[in-house]
N, C-alpha and C positions, 0 to 999 in steps of 0.2 A: 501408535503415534499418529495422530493428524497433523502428515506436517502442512497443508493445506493453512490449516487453520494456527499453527506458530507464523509461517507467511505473512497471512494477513496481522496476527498482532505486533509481529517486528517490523514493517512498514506502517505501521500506525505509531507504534511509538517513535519512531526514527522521524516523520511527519512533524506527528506531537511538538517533540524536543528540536526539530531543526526549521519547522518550512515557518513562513510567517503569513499562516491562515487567519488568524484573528482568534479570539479565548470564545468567539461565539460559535466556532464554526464546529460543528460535531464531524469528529472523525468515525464512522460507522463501520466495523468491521464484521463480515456476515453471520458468521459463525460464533463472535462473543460481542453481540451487540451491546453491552453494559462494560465493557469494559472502559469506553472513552466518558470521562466525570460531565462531561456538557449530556452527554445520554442519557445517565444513570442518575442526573440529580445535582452533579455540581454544578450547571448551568441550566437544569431541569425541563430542558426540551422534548425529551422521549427522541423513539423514534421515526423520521420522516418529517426532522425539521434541518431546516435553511439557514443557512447556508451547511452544505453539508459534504465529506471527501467518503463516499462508499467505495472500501474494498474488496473486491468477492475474488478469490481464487477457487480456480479449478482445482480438481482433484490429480495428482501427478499420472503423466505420463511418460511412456518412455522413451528418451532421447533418440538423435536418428542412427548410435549405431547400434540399439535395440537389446542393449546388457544391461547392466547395474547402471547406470545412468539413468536419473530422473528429469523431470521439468514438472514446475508448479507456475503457473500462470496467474498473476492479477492481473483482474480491469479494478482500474483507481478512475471513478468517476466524479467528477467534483459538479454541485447543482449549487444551482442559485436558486430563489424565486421570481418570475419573469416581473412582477408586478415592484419587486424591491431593487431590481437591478435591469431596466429597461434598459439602458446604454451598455450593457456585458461590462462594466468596468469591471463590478466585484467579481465576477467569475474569471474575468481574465488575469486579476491578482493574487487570485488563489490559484489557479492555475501557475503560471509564472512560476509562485515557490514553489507548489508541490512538485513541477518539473525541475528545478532548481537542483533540490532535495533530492532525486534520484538522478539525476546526472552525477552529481558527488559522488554518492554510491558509487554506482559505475566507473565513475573514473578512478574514484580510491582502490575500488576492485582491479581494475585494467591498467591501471599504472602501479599495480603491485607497493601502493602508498599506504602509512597506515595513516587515519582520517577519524573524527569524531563521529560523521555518521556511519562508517563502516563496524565501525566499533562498538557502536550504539547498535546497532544491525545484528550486530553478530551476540551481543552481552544477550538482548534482547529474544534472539530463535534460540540459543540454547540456555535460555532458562526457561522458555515453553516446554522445549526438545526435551532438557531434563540431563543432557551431558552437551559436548563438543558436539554442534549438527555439522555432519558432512559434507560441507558447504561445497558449491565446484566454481560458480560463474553467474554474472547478471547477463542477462541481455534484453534490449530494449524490443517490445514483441509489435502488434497491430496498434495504429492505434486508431480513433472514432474520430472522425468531422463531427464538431460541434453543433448541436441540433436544440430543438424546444419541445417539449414536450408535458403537455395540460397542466401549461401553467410555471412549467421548470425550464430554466438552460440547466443547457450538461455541455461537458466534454470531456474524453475517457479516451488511455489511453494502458498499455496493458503491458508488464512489466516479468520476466521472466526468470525463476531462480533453480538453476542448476546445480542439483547433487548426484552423491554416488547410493545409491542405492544398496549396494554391500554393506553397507557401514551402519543402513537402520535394523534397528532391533523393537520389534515392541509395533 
């Protein structure tokens, strides 16, 4: 099981269905990059267009008390084009939601509330997963001072999903 790569497509869908990015904004996930319809054709940008939410997780590591406990780490990077958005407005409104959208989580998570994104979160990693994922905890990880780069803003900030490692099979 790559749960790496369930990660990244249930924070895309949870994005998708909850932040309010715009139907032009490609949500880019590293590992099934055709997965988001503005990539693959229903808004026919490919990939390495603009405005754009890249999510790459790491490959899981193991927690700090070094048993069955995992960590899978996103960096959620949202670009603009510097030439279409010279004032940062658009990057700062897709920002805005896409933070929005994961504070929910986390608080539906942490306030032990149930929540449509939690829910959507969760429908979503265990039909990658393929049963119930062992889900444990979010927590909000590093995140990146806003920078330019040839020709793009970005600003990334890196999102952390806690399971139990006993529980994966496969």
């Amino acid at each position: 099981m790559n749960v790496a790569a369930a990660y990244e497509i249930a924070l895309a869908a949870v994005i998708r269905a909850y932040g309010e990015v715009g139907e032009d904004t490609v949500i880019r996930t590293w590992q099934r990059l055709s997965n988001d319809t503005q990539w693959n054709g229903g808004g026919g940008q490919g990939d390495r267009s603009f405005p754009c939410i890249d999510i790459r997780c790491a490959p899981p590591v193991h927690d700090a008390d070094g048993t069955a406990n995992m960590i899978v780490t996103a960096q959620i990077e949202i670009r603009t084009l510097t030439a279409d958005d010279k004032d940062h407005q658009e990057i700062s409104r897709i920002y805005e939601s896409v933070q929005g959208v994961f504070d929910a989580l986390f608080d539906q998570f942490f306030n032990d509330e149930s929540g449509d994104e939690l829910a959507a979160f969760q429908a979503s990693i265990d039909a990658e997963y393929g049963s119930a994922f062992p889900f444990g905890a979010f927590a909000f990880a590093d995140s990146v001072a806003p920078w330019d780069d040839d020709g793009a803003n970005a600003i990334a900030f890196n999102f952390a999903l806690h399971y139990s490692r006993g529980a994966v099979t496969g």
